[in-house]
C-alpha positions in Angstrom: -8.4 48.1 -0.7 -8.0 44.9 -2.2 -11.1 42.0 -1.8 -9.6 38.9 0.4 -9.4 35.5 -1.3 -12.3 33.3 -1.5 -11.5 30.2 1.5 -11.5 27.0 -1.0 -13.8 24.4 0.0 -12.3 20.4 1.0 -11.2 18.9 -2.1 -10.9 21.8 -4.6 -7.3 22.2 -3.8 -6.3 19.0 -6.1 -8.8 20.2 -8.7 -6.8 23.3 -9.2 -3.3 22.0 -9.5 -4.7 19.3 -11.8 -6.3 21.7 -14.0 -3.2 23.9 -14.1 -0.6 21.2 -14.9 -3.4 20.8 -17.9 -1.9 24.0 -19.6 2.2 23.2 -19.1 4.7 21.3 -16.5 5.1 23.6 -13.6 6.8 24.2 -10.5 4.9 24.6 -6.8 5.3 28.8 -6.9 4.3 28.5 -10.6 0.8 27.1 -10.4 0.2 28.9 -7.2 0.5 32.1 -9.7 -1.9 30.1 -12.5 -4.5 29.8 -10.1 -4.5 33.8 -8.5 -4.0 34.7 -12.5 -6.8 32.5 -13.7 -9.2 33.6 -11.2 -8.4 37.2 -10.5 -6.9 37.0 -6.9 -10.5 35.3 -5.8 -8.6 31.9 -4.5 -5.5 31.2 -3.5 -3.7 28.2 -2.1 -1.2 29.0 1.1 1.8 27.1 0.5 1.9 24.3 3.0 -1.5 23.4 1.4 0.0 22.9 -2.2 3.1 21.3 -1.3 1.1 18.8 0.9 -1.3 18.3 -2.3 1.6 18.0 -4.5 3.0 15.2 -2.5 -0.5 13.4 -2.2 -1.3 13.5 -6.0 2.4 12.3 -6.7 1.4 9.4 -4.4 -1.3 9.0 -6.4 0.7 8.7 -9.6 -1.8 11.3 -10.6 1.1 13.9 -11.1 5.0 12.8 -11.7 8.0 15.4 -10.5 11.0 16.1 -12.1 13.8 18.2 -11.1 15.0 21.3 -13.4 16.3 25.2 -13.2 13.3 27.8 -12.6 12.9 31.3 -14.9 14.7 32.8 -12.0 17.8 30.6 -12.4 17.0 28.0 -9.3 16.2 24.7 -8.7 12.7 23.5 -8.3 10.5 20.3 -8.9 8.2 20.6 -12.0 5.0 19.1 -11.9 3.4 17.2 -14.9 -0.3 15.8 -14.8 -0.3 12.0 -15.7 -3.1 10.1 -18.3 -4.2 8.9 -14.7 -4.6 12.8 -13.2 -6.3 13.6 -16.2 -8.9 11.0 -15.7 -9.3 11.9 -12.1 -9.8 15.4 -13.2 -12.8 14.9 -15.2 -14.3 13.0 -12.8 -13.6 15.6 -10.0 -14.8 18.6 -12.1 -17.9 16.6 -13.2 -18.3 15.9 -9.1 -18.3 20.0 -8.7 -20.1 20.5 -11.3 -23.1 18.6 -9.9 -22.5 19.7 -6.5 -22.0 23.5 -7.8 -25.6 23.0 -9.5 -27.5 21.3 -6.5 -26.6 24.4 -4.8 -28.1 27.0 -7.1 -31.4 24.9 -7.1 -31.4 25.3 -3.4 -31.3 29.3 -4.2 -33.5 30.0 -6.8 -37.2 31.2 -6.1 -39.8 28.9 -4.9 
């Protein structure tokens, strides 16, 4: 029986589609798969969740769209991080990084 995916704490949701558009222009479904690839099946995002993420960043000019033809022969909106949504990445993974650290200080032995 299969582990359930990791619930992904406030925030983390732009951090992963930034960090995937990182590697190559993709579609919604295609960094969906980059994340449950890249971490094993330990987080996934439900749909409604990236597509309202998508939208947000794009506001943002942190990520532009562009429409093309998918591997499987359909139409869908790729998804390329912008000089601006690199910038905000570092800064959000440096955020997590200090945030991921304050919480193992908190759990070591006193």
């Amino acid at each position: 029986m299969g582990r359930e995916a990791l619930s992904l704490m406030q925030g983390t949701v732009d951090v992963l589609i930034l960090k995937a558009l990182t590697w190559a222009p993709m579609h919604g479904y295609g960094i969906s798969q980059w994340i449950g690839a890249r971490t094993d099946g330990e987080l996934a995002v439900e749909d409604a969740a990236l597509y309202q993420a998508l939208h947000r960043l794009e506001r943002k000019d942190w990520v532009e769209s562009e429409w093309g033809v998918s591997d499987s022969n359909r139409n869908a909106k790729f998804y390329t991080i912008t000089r601006a949504g690199r910038k905000q990445l570092q800064s959000e993974v440096a955020e997590l990084r200090r945030y991921v650290a304050a919480l193992f200080k908190i759990h070591q032995p006193a």
